[in-house]
VODOSE-203656 format. One record per residue (C-alpha): x negated, y negated, z; residue in one letter. Coordinates in steps of 0.2 Angstrom, whole numbers, plus 5000, padded with zeros to 4 digits. Each point is the difference from the previous one (the first is absolute). Layout:
# VODOSE-203656
XYZA...
//
This chain:
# VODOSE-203656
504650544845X499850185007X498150065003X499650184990X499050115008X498150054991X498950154997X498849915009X500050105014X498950165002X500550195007X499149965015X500849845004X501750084997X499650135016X499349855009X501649924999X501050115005X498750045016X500249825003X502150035000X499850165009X499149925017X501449884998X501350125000X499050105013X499749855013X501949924997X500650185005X498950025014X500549855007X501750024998X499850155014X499049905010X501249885001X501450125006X499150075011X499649865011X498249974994X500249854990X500849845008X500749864992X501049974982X499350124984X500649974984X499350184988X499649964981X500350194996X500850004981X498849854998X498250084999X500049974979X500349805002X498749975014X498750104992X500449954983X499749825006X498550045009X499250114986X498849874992X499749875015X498249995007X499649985019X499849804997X501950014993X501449965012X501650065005X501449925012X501250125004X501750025007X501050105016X499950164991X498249984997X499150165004X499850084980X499249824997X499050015014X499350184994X500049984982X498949835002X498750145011X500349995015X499750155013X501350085005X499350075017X500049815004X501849984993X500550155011X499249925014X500749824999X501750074999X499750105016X499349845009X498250055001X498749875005X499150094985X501149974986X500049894987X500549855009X499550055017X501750055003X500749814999X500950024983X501250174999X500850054985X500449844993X498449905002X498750094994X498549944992X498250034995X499649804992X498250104997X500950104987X500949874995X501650075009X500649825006X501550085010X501650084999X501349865006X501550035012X500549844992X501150034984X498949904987X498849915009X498550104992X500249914983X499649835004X498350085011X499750124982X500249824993X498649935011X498750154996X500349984982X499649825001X498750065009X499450094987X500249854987X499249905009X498450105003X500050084982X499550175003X501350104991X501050085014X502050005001X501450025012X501650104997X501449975013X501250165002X501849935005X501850085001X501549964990X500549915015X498949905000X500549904985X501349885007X498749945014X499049844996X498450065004X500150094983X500749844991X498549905008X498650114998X500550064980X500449814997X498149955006X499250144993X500949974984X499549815001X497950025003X500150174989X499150115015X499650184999X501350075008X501350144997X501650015007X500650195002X501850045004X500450155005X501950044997X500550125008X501949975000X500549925015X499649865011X500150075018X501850064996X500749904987X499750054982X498949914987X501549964991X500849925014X498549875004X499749944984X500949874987X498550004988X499050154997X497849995003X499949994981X500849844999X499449935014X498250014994X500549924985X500549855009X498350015009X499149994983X499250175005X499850164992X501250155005X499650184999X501250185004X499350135005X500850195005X499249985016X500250175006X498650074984X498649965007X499050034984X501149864994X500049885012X498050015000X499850004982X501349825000X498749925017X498450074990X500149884987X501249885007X498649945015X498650024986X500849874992X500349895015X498150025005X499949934983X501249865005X501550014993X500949955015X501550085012X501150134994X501450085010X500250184997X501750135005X499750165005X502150085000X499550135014X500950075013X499650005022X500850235005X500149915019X500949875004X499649845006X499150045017X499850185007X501850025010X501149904985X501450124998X500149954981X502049974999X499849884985X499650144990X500750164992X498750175002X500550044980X498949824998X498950065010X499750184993X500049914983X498549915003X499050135010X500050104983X499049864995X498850045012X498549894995X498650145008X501250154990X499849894981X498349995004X499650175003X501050064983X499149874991X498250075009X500550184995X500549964984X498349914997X499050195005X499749955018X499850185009X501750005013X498750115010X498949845000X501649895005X500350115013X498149995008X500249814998X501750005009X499350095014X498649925001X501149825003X501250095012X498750075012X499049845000X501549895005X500350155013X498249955007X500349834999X501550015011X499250125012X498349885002X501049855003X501250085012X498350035010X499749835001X500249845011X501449865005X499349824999X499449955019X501249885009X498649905002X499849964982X501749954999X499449794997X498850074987X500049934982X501249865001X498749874997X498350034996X498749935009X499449814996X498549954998X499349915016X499849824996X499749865013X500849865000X499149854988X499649845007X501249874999X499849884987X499049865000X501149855002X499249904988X500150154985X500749964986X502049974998X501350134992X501750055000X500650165003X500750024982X498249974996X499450155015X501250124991X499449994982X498349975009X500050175008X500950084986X498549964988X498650035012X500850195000X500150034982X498549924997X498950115011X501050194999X500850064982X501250105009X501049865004X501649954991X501449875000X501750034996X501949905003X501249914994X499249874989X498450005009X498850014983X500549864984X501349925014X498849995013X501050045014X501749915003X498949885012X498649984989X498850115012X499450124986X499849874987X498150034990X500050175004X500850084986X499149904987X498350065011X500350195005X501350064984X500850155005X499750005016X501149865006X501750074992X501749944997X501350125006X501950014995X501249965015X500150185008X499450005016X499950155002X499150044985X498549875006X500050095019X500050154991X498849954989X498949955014X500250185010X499650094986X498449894994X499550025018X500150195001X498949994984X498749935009X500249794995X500349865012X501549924992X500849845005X501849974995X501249885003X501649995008X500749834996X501149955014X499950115017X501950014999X499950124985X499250145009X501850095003X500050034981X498350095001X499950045017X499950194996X498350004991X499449925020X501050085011X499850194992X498650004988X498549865004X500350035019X500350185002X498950084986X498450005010X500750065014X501350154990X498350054990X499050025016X498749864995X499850054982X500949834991X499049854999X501549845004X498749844996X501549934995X500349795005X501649964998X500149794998X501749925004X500549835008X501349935011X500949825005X501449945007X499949795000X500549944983X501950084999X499650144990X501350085006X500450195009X499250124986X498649884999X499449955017X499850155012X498650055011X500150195001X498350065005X500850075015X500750144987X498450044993X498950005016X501450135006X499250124988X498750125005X498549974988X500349854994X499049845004X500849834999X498949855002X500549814999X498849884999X500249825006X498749914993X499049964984X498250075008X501250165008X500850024983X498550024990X499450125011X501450125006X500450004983X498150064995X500250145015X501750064992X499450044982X498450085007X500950115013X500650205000X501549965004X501749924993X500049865006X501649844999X499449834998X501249885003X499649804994X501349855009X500249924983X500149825011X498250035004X499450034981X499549805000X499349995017X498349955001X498450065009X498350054999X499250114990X499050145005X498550074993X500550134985X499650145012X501249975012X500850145006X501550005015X500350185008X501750074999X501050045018X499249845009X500849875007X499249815004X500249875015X500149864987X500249885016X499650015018X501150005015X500350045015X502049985005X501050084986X499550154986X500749974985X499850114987X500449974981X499850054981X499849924985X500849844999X500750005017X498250015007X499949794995X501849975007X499250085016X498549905000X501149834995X501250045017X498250035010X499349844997X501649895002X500050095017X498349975004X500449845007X501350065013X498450105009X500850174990X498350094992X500750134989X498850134991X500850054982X499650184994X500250024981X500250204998X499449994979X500450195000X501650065007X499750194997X498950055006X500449875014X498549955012X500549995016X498449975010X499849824999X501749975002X500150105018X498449915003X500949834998X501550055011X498950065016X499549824999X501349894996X501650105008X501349964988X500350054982X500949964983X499950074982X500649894987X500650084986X501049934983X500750164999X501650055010X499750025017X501050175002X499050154996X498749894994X498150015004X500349905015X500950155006X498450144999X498849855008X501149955016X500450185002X498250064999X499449855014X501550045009X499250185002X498249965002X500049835007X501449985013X499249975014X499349824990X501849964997X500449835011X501549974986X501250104988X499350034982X500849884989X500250034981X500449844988X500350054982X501649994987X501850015004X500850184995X500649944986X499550024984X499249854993X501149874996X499949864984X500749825005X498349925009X501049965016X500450185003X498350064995X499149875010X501150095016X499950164995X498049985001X498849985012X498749875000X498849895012X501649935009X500750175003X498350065007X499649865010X501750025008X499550195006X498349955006X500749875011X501450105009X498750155000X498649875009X501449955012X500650175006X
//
């Protein structure tokens, strides 16, 4: 259906709107200039023609609202109320603009307004609108998100995922698209076999047109439209046909189309309707004027006071990439004659213990809720904590997303990746939102986001099923990655991830989920970026993870009798990756290995001979030796599986020709 516009609104908001519009216009022009003069680095991407759509949308949201936004993000930005001397500053790489000068024209964001981020990424803020408006269902308090995408970003799965989920768990959430023509420089029609229309309908969704370059329009359609999602009626997507006067970045030399089109839609001027409709309403022109003025010479200011101010200190270069942890010492060990529990027990365990003692805790995945978990580790905790223990649909990067986005909102969700080897298909949401976000919004976004997922090669599950990538995710700045190795470690890493500031990847050897071990007290809490000696030596280093840790300990003590003491280091956290006790081990015993079941090249082996190879040569009586998978991808038949992967064999075979060097 098309939405009609009301009388609802007043004279005065009418000259408000078109204020708002103005500074748009004023700052997009403005910066325009800068940029070609050489006082704005970077990409910029101008809204201008697209003032009516952005403050439209933003019209009747309140500061607890939430947008996501896209590359051509600044109207957003401004119409959602944020300062434009801050704007001004941020694009000019000031230390004091909105995001300290760490996010540029594609990546602002104020999450304190409820601005979670214009996105370099072509659709990735839908699934992280997705996650605040699940936020928002989840704490009931009335608030809603509204998700500004391009036409092009239709054909991306990121809008498929996140209209899909938010269609399925009915949240709060609009999805605006602004069509403005073309997708970088194709045309609309060009893109598209189904129109938006149609596509909603198959989402089970509500659909909406707006003329998005009336801004009385588009605010009149938003005003009721989010009063009735507040009210739960569920997602809707809305169209707004508008149009972008630049081209796709400042510098585009626009051959893809005609200056007749152009000139055609200029005359539709969204700022010039607006002014006819204000003076055809009685609004004094001598009074539009004074208001016009008034805009201009305070973006004029705003320039000039952030043109006076500073670039970020060098210094401050490592800030804001992880937040500072709390300090935790290390527990005691566990008394050996605790009680006995697996590790599928630690996980659901640790899992409970969380939602039972903080509210803003949630679970999310793949069948995590009525299924309890494809392993049965989840199993009770629907039926105990509802909604928050939720089934997903399969749309990984809907759940990631979902995750960011409830973490910038100020949860502490815990969603599941069901198989380590599926983190290609969402790897965006890690690599470019949950890991970057705090550090592009200068501090601002909260990322208590625990990512759960498992790995396990052993049992012939084959290539897509089997690998041991944490090399791939430790490579990323801001991103923790722990891998626990026992049921006690488990419980506790896993109880330090939900409760941390930062996103952290927990990654479960599904092989261990039945091994047995004592339990610690409920309290229990392991700190995230230390490593253990799990066994004392003093002729070979080995250093482990996960379930390599008990192959290393199994080699150690069937080498024991040939005189060989080897001391086994079990890293549980391989980002950040505690190097002290392992260069404390090697300025005794001389000689090191890492064992690994990932593939030794480029692996995490790599990073820790390199870094003893720096700062404990002078200890080194022997080459480093790394053991870990062939560099192949893992293989089905058991006999080849069994030689592609390392195990107590393989590792006692290292240690020896190391112990005999």
């Amino acid at each position: 259906m098309t939405g009609a516009a009301t009388d609802e609104l007043s004279t005065a908001d009418l000259v408000e709107l078109y204020r708002r519009m103005l500074v748009i216009r004023g700052f997009e022009e403005r910066v325009a200039a800068l940029y070609r003069d050489g006082e704005i680095p970077g990409f910029v991407h101008l809204s201008i023609g697209q003032e009516a759509a952005a403050v439209g949308a933003c019209w009747p949201l309140r500061e607890d609202d939430v947008i996501t936004s896209t590359h051509r993000g600044h109207g957003h930005c401004l119409a959602k109320g944020l300062d434009p001397l801050g704007m001004f500053a941020e694009l000019m790489a000031r230390d004091q603009g909105t995001n300290r000068g760490r996010g540029g024209s594609m990546h602002i964001a104020d999450p304190g307004l409820g601005i979670f981020g214009a996105n370099g990424i072509v659709a990735a803020g839908l699934p992280i609108a997705v996650g605040a408006a699940a936020a928002s269902q989840l704490r009931a308090n009335g608030s809603v998100a509204v998700a500004f995408f391009g036409d092009g970003a239709v054909p991306q799965g990121a809008f498929h995922e996140a209209v899909n989920l938010a269609a399925v768990w009915r949240l709060p959430v609009v999805f605006f698209c602004e069509n403005n023509g073309y997708a970088e420089f194709s045309t609309t029609a060009s893109q598209h076999a189904a129109s938006l229309e149609r596509r909603a309908a198959g989402y089970g969704v509500d659909f909406l047109a707006v003329d998005g370059n009336d801004v009385w329009a588009t605010a009149s359609l938003m005003t009721q439209l989010v009063a009735k999602i507040r009210d739960g009626a569920g997602p809707t997507i809305v169209e707004a046909t508008t149009y972008r006067w630049h081209g796709h970045y400042e510098g585009d030399p626009q051959r893809y189309r005609t200056p007749e089109e152009v000139a055609e839609w200029a005359a539709r001027d969204p700022l010039v309707l607006h002014r006819r409709r204000l003076e055809s309403a009685g609004v004094d022109v001598a009074d539009l004027e004074t208001l016009e003025k008034a805009v201009s010479d305070e973006l004029a200011a705003a320039v000039a006071a952030a043109r006076e101010l500073g670039s970020p200190r060098v210094d401050s270069l490592h800030d804001f990439v992880v937040v500072p942890r709390v300090s935790r010492d290390e527990p005691a060990a566990v008394p050996a004659d605790a009680p006995v529990f697996r590790t599928m027990d630690a996980v659901r365990l640790a899992l409970e213990t969380e939602l039972e003692s903080d509210d803003r805790v949630f679970v999310a995945g793949i069948d995590v809720g009525d299924g309890g978990n494809v392993f049965g580790l989840t199993r009770g905790l629907r039926q105990r904590f509802g909604d928050r223990v939720r089934d997903t649909p399969i749309s990984e990067t809907a759940i990631m997303g979902l995750g960011v986005g409830a973490a910038m909102a100020g949860m502490r969700p815990v969603v599941e990746l069901m198989y380590l080897d599926f983190v290609g298909v969402c790897l965006d949401q890690l690599l470019n939102q949950a890991a970057k976000l705090p550090f592009m919004t200068g501090g601002a976004a909260h990322m208590g986001l625990t990512v759960r997922t498992q790995f396990g090669a052993g049992r012939s599950s084959g290539s897509q099923h089997s690998q041991s990538l944490e090399a791939i995710l430790a490579h990323i700045p801001g991103l923790s990655v722990v891998m626990p190795s026992t049921p006690a470690d488990t419980y506790g890493l896993l109880r330090a991830a939900i409760q941390d500031p930062n996103p952290v990847v927990f990654i479960e050897n599904r092989l261990l989920y039945g091994m047995k071990g004592p339990q610690p007290s409920s309290d229990y809490i392991i700190p995230i970026g230390t490593s253990a000696v799990v066994r004392p030596g003093t002729d070979v280093t080995v250093v482990s993870v996960s379930r390599m840790v008990h192959e290393a300990l199994s080699a150690a003590e069937t080498l024991a009798p040939d005189g060989i003491s080897v001391e086994v280091i079990d890293l549980r956290t391989v980002a950040p990756l505690d190097m002290v006790p392992i260069l404390e081990s090697v300025a005794k015993t001389n000689r090191l290995l890492i064992a690994h079941e990932a593939v030794v090249p480029f692996g995490i082996g790599a990073e820790i001979a390199a870094t003893v190879a720096r700062d404990a040569l002078n200890h080194l009586d022997a080459p480093i030796e790394r053991v870990g998978a062939a560099a192949t991808p893992p293989p089905y038949a058991p006999d080849l599986e069994s030689a592609w992967l390392p195990d107590r064999d393989t590792i006692a075979a290292a240690i020896r020709k190391l112990a005999a060097f």
